[in-house]
C-alpha positions in Angstrom: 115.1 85.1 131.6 112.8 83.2 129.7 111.5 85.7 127.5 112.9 84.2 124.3 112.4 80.8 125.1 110.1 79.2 123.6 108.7 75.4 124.2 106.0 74.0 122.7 104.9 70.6 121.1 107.3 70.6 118.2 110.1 69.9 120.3 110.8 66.4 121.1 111.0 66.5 124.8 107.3 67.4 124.7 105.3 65.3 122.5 102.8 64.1 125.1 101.2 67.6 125.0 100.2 66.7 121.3 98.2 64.0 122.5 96.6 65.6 126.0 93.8 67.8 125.5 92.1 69.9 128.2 90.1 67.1 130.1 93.3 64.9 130.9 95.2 67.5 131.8 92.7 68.3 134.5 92.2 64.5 135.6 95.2 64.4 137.3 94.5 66.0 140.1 94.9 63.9 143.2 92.0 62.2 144.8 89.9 63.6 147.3 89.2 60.0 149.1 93.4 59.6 149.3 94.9 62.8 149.5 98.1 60.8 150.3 97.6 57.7 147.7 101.2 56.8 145.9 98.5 57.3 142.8 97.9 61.1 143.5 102.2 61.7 143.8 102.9 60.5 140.4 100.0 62.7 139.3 101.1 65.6 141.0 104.7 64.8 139.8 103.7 64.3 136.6 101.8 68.1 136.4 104.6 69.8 137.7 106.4 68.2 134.8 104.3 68.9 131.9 103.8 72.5 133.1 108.0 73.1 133.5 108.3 72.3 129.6 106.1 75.5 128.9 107.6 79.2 128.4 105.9 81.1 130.3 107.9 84.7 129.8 106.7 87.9 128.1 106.3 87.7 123.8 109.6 89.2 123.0 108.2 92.3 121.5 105.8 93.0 123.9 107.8 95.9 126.6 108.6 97.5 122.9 104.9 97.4 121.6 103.7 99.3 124.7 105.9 102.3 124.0 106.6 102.5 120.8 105.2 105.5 118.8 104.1 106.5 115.2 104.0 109.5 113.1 100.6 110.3 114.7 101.9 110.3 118.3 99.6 107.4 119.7 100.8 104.4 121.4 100.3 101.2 119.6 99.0 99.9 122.5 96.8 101.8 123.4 94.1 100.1 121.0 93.9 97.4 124.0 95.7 98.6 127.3 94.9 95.2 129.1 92.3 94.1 131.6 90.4 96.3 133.9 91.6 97.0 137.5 88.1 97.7 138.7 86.2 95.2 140.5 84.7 92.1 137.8 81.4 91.3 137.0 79.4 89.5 138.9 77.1 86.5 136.7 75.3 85.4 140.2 77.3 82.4 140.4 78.9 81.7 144.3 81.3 83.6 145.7 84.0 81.2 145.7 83.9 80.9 142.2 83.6 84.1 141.8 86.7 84.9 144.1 88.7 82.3 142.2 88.0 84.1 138.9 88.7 87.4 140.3 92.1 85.7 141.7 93.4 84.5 137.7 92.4 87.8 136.4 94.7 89.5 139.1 97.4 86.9 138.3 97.5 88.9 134.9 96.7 92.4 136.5 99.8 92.5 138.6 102.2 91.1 135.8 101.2 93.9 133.2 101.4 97.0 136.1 105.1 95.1 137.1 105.8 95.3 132.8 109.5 93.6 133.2 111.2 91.3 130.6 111.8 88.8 133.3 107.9 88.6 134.4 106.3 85.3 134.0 103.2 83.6 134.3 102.7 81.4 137.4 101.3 78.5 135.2 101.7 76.2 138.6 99.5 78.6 140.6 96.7 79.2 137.5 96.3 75.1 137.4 95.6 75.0 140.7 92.8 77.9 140.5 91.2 76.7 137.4 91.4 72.9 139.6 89.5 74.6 142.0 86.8 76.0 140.0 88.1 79.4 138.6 86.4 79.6 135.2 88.8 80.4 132.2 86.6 82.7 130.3 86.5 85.0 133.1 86.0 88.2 132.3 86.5 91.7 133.3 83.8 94.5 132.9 84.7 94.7 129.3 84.5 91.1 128.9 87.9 91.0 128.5 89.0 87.8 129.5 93.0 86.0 130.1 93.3 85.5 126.6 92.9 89.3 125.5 95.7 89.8 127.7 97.7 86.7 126.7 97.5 87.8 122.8 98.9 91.0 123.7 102.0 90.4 125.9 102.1 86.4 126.6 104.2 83.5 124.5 101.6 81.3 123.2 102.7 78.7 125.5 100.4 80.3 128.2 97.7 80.5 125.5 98.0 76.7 124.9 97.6 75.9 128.4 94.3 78.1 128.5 93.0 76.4 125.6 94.0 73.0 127.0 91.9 74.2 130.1 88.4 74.9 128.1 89.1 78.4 126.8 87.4 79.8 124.5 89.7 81.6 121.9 86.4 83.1 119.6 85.1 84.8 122.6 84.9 88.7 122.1 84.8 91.3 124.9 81.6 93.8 125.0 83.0 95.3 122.0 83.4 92.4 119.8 87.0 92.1 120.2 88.4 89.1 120.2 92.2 88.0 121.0 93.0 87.6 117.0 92.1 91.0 117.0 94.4 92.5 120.0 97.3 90.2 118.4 96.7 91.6 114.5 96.7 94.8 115.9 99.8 94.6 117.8 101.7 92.6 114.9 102.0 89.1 117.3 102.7 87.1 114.2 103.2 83.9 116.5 99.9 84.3 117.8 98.4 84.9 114.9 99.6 81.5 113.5 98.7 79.9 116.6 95.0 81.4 116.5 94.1 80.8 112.7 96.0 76.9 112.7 93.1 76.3 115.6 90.2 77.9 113.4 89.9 81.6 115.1 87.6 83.6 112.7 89.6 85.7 110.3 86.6 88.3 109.7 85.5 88.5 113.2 83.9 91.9 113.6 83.6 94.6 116.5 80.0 95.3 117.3 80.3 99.2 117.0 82.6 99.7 114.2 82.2 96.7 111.9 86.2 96.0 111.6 88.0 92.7 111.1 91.6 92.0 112.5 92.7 92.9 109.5 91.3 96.5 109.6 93.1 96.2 113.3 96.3 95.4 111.8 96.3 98.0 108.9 95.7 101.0 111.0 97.8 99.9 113.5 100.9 99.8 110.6 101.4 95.7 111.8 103.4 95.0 108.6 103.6 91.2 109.7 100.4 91.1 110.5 98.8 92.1 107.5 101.0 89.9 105.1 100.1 87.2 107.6 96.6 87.7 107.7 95.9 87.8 103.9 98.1 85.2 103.4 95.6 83.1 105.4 92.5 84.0 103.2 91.4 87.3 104.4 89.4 89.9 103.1 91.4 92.7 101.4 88.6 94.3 100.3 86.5 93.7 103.5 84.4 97.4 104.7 83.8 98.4 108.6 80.7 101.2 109.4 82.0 103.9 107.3 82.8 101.7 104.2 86.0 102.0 104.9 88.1 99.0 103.6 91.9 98.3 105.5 93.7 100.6 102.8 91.8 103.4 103.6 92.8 103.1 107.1 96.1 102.5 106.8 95.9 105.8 104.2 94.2 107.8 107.2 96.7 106.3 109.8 99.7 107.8 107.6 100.7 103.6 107.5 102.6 103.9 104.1 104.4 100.7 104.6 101.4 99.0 105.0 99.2 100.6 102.5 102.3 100.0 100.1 102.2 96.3 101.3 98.3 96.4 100.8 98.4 97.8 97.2 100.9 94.7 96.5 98.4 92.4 97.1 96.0 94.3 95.2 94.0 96.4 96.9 91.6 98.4 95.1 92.8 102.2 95.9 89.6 103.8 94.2 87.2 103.1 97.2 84.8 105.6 98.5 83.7 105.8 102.4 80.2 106.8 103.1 81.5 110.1 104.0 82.1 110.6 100.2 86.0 110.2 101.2 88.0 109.0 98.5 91.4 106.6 99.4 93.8 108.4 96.7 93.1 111.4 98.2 94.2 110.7 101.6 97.1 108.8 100.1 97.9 112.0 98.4 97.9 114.0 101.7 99.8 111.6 103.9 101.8 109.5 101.4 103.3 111.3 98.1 105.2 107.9 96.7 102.5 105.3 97.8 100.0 107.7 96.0 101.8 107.7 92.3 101.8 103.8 92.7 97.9 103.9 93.5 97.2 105.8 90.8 98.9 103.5 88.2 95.6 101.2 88.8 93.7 104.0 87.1 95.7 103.4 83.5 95.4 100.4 82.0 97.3 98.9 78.7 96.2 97.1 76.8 99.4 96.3 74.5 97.9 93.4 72.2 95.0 95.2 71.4 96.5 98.7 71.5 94.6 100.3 73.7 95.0 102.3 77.2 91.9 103.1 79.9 91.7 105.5 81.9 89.6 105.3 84.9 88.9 109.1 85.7 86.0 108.6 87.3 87.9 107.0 90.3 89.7 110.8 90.6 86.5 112.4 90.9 84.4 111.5 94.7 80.2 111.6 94.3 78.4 115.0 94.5 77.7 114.8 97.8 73.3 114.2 99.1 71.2 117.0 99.0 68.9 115.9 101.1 71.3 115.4 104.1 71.9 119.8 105.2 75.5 118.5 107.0 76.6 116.8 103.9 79.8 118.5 102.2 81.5 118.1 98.9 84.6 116.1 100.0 88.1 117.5 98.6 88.8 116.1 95.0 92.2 114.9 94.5 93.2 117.6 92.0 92.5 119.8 94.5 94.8 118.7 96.7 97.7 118.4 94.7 97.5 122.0 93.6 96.6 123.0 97.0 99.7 121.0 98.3 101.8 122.0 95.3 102.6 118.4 94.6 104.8 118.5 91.2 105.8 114.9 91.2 101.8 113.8 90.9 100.6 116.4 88.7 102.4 114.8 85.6 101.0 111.3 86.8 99.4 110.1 83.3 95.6 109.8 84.8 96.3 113.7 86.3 97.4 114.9 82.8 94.5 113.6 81.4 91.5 114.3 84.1 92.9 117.8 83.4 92.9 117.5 79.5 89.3 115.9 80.0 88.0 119.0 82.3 89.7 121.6 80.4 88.5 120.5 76.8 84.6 120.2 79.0 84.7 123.4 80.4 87.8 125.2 81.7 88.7 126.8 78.3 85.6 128.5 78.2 85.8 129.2 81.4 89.3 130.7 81.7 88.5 133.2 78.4 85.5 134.6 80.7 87.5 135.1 83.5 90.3 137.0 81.3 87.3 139.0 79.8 86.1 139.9 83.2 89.3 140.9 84.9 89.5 142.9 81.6 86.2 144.5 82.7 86.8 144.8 85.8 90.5 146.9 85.2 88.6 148.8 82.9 85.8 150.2 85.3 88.1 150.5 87.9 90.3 152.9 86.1 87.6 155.0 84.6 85.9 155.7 88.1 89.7 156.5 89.5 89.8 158.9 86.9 86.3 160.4 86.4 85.7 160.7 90.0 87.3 163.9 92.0 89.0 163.4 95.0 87.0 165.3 97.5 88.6 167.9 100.7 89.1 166.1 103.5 86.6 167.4 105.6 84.3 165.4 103.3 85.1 162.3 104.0 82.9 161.3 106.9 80.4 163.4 108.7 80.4 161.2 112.0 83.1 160.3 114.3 81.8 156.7 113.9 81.9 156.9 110.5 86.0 157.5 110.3 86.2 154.4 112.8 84.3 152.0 110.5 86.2 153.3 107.5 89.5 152.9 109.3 88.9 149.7 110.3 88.0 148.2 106.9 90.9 149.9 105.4 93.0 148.1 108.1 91.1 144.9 107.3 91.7 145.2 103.9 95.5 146.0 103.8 96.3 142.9 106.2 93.9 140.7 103.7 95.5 138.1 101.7 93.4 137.6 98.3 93.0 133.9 97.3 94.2 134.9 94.0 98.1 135.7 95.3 98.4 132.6 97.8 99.1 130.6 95.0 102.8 132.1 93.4 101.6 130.0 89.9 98.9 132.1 89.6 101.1 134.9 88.6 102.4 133.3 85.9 105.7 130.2 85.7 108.4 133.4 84.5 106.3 135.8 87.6 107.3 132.7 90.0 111.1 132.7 88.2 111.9 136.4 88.7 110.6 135.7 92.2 113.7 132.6 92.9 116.1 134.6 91.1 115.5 137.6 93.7 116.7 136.0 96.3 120.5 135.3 94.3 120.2 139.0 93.6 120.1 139.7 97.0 123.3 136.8 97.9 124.6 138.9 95.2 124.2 142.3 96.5 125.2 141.3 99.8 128.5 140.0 98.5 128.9 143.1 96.0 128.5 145.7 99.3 131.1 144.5 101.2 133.1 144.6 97.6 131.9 147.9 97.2 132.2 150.1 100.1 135.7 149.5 101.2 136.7 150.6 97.4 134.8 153.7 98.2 136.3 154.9 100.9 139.5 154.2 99.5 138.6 156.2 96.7 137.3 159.1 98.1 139.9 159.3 100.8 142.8 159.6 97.3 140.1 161.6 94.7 136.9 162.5 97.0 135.9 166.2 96.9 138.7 167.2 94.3 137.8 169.4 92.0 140.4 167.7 89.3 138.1 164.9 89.5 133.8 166.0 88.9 132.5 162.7 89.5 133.8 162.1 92.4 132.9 165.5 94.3 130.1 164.1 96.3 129.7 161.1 98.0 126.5 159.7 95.6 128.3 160.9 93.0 131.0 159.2 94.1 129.2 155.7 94.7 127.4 155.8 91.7 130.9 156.1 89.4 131.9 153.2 91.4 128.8 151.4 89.8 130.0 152.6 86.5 133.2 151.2 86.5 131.4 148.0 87.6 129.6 148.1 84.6 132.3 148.9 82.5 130.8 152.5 81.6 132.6 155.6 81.2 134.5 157.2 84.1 137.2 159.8 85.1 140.5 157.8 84.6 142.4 160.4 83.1 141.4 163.1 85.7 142.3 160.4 88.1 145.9 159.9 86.9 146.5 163.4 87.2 145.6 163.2 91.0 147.6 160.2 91.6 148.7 157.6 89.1 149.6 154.8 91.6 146.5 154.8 93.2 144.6 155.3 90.3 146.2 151.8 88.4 145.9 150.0 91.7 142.4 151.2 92.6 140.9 150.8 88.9 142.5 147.9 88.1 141.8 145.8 91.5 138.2 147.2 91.1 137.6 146.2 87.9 138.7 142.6 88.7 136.5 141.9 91.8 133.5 143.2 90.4 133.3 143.4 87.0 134.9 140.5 86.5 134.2 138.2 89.7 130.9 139.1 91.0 129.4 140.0 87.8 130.2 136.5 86.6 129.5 135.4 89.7 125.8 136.4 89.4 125.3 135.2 86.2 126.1 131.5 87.2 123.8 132.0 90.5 121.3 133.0 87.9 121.6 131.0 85.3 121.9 128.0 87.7 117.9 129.3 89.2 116.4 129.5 85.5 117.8 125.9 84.8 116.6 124.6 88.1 112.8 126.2 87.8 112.8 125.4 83.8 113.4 122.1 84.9 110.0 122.0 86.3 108.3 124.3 83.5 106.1 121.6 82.2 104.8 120.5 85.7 104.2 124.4 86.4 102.5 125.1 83.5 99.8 122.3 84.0 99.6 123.3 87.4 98.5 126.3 86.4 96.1 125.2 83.9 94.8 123.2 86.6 94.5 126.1 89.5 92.5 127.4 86.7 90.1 124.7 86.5 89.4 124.5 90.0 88.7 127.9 90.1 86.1 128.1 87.9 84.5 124.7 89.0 84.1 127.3 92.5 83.7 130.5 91.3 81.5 129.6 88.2 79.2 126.2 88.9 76.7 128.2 86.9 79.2 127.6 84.1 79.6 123.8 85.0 75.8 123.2 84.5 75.7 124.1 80.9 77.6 120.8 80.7 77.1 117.2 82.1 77.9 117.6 85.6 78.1 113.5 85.8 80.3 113.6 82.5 83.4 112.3 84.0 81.1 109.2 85.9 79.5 108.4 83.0 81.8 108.6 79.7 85.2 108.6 81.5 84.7 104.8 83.6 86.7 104.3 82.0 88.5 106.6 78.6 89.6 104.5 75.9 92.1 105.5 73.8 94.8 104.4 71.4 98.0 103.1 72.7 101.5 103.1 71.5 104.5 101.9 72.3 106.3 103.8 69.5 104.4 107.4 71.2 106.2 106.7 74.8 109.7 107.0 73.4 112.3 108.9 75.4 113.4 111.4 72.8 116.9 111.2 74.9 116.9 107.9 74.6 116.2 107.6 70.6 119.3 110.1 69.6 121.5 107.8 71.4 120.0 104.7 69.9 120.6 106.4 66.5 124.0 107.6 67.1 125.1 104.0 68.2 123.4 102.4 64.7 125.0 104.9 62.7 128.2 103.9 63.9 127.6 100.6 63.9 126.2 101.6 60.1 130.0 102.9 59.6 131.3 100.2 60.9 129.5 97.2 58.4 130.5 99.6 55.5 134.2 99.3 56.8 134.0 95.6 56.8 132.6 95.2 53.4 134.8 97.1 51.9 137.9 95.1 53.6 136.2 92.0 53.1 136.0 93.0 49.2 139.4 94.1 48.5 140.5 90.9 50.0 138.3 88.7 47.8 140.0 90.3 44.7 143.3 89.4 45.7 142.2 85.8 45.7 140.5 86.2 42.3 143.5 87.6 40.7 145.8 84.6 42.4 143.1 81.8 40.9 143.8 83.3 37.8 147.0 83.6 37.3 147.5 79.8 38.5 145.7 78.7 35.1 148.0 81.1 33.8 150.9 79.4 34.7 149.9 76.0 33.9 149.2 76.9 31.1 152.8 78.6 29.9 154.5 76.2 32.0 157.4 75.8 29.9 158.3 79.8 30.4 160.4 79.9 33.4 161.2 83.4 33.5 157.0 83.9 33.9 157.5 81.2 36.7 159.5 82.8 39.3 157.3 86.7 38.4 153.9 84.1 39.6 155.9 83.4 42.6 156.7 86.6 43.4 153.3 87.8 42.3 151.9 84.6 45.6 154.7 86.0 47.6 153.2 89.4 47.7 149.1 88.3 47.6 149.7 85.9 50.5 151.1 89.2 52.5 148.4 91.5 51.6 145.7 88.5 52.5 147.8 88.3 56.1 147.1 91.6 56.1 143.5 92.3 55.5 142.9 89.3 57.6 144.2 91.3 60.5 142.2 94.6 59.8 139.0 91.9 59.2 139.7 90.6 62.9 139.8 94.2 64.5 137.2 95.2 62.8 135.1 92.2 63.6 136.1 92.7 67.5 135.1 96.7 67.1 131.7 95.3 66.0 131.1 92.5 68.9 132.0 95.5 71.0 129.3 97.8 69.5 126.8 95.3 69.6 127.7 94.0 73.5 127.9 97.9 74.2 124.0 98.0 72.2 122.7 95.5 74.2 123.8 97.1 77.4 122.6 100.1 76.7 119.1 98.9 75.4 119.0 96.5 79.3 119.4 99.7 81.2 116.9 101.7 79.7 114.3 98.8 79.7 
């Protein structure tokens, strides 16, 4: 199988081909005059030759390409499913030719129905039909011609001898594709080489939708491709029919790796489409994690001047034209991330503070008139209930169709969902908490009952219906002193150790242990564990509720929108300037352990000065009592005390000159420990 060989003019077996273009190739046919000249062998020989030293097997990724799926269950290739079985056009040229072309084309036909690893290309019998006549820009009914197919499943091998032959690589089928475009979109990096090294047009366009093989490659999540391609000089910001530029596509494809790879290389994630469509917010939808990095384009620092931007206006799309009737306001990106409840993005800088912007504009007013009209509307609501009499119920409805209609819209209106309770946050963040911690009450419950009734039938098969023992007389008054003893409340012991006082110690005590001490503990770790996990997230719920809020009024209350500057957030916000700090953006975590490590290092440096001092005085003391003794020199019983007096300073120095070295290894372990520590949190 030759599918991974590849042999081309770089190897040294084949360096002819780098000087033999397509004429001289062909001029070795042999001569019509002297079919069997000893000229036209060794030309014949020689061909045979040069065409054995090309690969002519399938690109090694091209059975894989055909099948393999994405996220959005389409084929990769079926952006270009090859040439067209139906019969060819027909240019008015003579049949031969005509049945010469129709001949290659077929050569390629059969190979991609057969769609084997070990398929190659006949080179042999496509020299001799392109000899004859067969043009090599033949096309299909497309236009799609040999080297469509060649850039989709071919090594480029076959596409060098077509070029060699008078191909023309630039030529685009009847939908402006060309083969640079078929190979971008199906991630043929060696193609793609091959193309741009012999000067295919990077920003060729389809006719119809205005898209480069770039926009090919991006939607069609070709990784290789892309880096390839824009590595070679293309257009990242290039725009098809819709104004749509490749990281929009790859955003509306679900391509994350590729719009991740396209953001790398800077694409601008704040583009519009015609359609009003903004790129974040599709990137929101489809791709959470690519979406936070988007959105750090929209905040800029500015660190030497001490200043931070934010672009807001880039969060909000264009009001959509009022003169076109189908035009719609396209979803904002707040909206989807409180429609998608999308925690992690909410706290994204540039969300905080498009909310701050809106709710300063508008949404506190806003929210205090809603609160005064729900006020209102509780209000009148109750004072009808109560003022109005309910009437018999013969009075009701007069007509038979009359109790049919109202039936109906009372069945309409009990399975109607409100817009108000689809979204839990608009009960309130401790609502939402009583609403997780129901469902460990249940666990709990669940666990308690099976706890619970075996202990009851124990007990009221020893104490039930006695009269020695009121509590436990009836079987819910039996049950619900079961409860009591659960709680630790007051209960019949006494009575009970009259009846039996075996059973009673066992019962009670066994009791007491599995459920007021096991489960009730036991439920207040589930619960405790449920407050820590939604408090965790109480500052992302809370301005997800003040957003929620926002959004409802921009729907409910535009009239409340127009006493403001609608194009507020276009005009003054493009971008926000603000202060910046370092210092503000400190992890309060972060600072306590900074500060507990430089008060101990603190400690440490006062330890050391005071060692450090008392074993400088020693030396003070020993200087002076040397001028001491030269001075009384003659004294020898002052003598041998100064040498006693050395003795003893030299051991106290040998001393503190230990402590100093600890202490001084303590320290370059506190600072190595510092720096560490300072490292990881950078």
């Amino acid at each position: 199988m030759k599918r991974f060989g590849r042999v081309g003019p770089d190897r040294p077996d084949n360096l002819e081909l780098e000087l033999t273009d397509g004429v001289s190739s062909q001029s070795v046919q042999p001569a019509i005059a002297s079919p069997a000249s000893v000229a036209s062998v060794k030309d014949v020989g020689w061909s045979v030759t040069h065409l054995a030293s090309y690969a002519r097997g399938r690109w090694k990724h091209a059975a894989h390409k055909s099948v393999r799926k994405k996220h959005t269950e389409e084929y990769v290739g079926s952006k270009y499913k090859g040439l067209a079985t139906d019969e060819d056009s027909v240019d008015g040229r003579k049949k031969k030719k005509i049945h010469l072309n129709k001949r290659l084309l077929d050569h390629f036909r059969v190979l991609a129905a057969s769609n084997k690893d070990t398929d190659e290309v006949d080179l042999q019998f496509l020299n001799d039909v392109l000899t004859n006549g067969a043009d090599p820009n033949s096309a299909d009914k497309y236009g799609q011609t040999a080297l469509h197919e060649i850039s989709r499943a071919w090594n480029i091998d076959v596409m060098r001898f077509f070029l060699e032959r008078g191909a023309d690589f630039q030529r685009a089928d009847t939908f402006g594709v060309t083969p640079l475009h078929v190979a971008a979109g199906l991630d043929y990096e060696e193609m793609l080489q091959f193309l741009l090294e012999r000067g295919a047009d990077i920003e060729a366009r389809t006719y119809k939708d205005k898209q480069t093989p770039l926009h090919f490659a991006a939607k069609n999540d070709a990784v290789g491709a892309v880096r390839m391609l824009l590595q070679n000089g293309a257009d990242i910001a290039v725009r098809d029919y819709k104004e749509r530029t490749p990281l929009q596509l790859a955003a509306n494809f679900d391509r994350s790796e590729t719009a991740r790879l396209l953001l790398g290389f800077g694409a601008d994630a704040g583009v519009q489409d015609s359609d009003g469509q903004l790129c974040i917010t599709a990137m929101i939808n489809k791709m959470t994690s690519v979406a936070d990095l988007a959105m750090n384009q929209f905040h800029v620092k500015d660190r030497m001047a001490r200043q931070q931007y934010y672009y807001l206006h880039l969060m909000e799309p264009m009001p959509a034209d009022k003169t076109n009737p189908k035009g719609s306001d396209p979803s904002s990106p707040l909206e989807l991330i409180v429609n998608e409840g999308k925690l992690d993005l909410i706290m994204h800088p540039v969300v905080l503070k498009l909310i701050t912007v809106k709710w300063n504009l508008y949404g506190r007013m806003g929210a205090w008139i809603l609160l005064l009209l729900n006020f209102l509307f509780i209000v009148s609501w109750t004072t009808v209930a109560i003022s109005v009499s309910v009437r018999p119920e013969g009075d009701r409805y007069n007509l038979p169709q009359e109790r049919n209609y109202l039936e109906g819209q009372i069945k309409y209106i009990r399975n109607l969902k409100g817009t108000y309770s689809q979204d839990l946050w608009a009960m309130g963040p401790f609502i939402v908490m009583l609403g997780n911690i129901a469902g460990d009450v249940l666990r709990f419950l669940f666990l308690y009952i099976e706890i619970h009734i075996p202990y009851a039938c124990a007990f009221w098969i020893i104490f039930g219906g006695l009269a020695e023992v009121p509590s436990m007389k009836t079987v819910p008054e039996l049950l619900y002193s079961l409860y009591r003893i659960t709680l630790v409340d007051e209960y019949e012991f006494n009575a009970m150790l009259g009846v039996d006082a075996v059973m009673a110690y066992l019962l009670c005590g066994t009791f007491l242990a599995l459920s007021a001490i096991l489960c009730v503990n036991l439920l207040i770790a589930l619960l405790s564990d449920t407050f820590q996990r939604v408090y965790d997230n109480a500052l992302a719920n809370a301005v997800m509720q003040q957003a929620a809020i926002i959004l409802q009024i921009e729907e409910s209350m535009s009239c409340l929108r127009r006493c403001y500057d609608n194009e507020y957030i276009h005009q003054h916000c493009a971008p926000l300037g603000e202060f910046y700090d370092d210092d503000v953006t400190t992890n309060p975590e972060q600072h306590a352990e900074m500060k507990k490590l430089t008060e101990q290092i603190k400690d440490v440096l006062h330890q050391f000065l005071n060692i450090q001092r008392e074993t400088l005085s020693p030396q003070l003391a020993y200087a002076g009592a040397r001028e001491e003794s030269t001075r009384r020199s003659a004294a020898l019983p002052e003598k041998e005390e100064h040498l006693l007096t050395l003795h003893r300073l030299a051991k106290d120095q040998q001393k503190h000159s230990q402590d100093l070295s600890e202490l001084k290894a303590e320290v370059k372990e506190l600072h190595s420990l510092l720096l560490h520590l300072i490292q990881s949190k950078t």
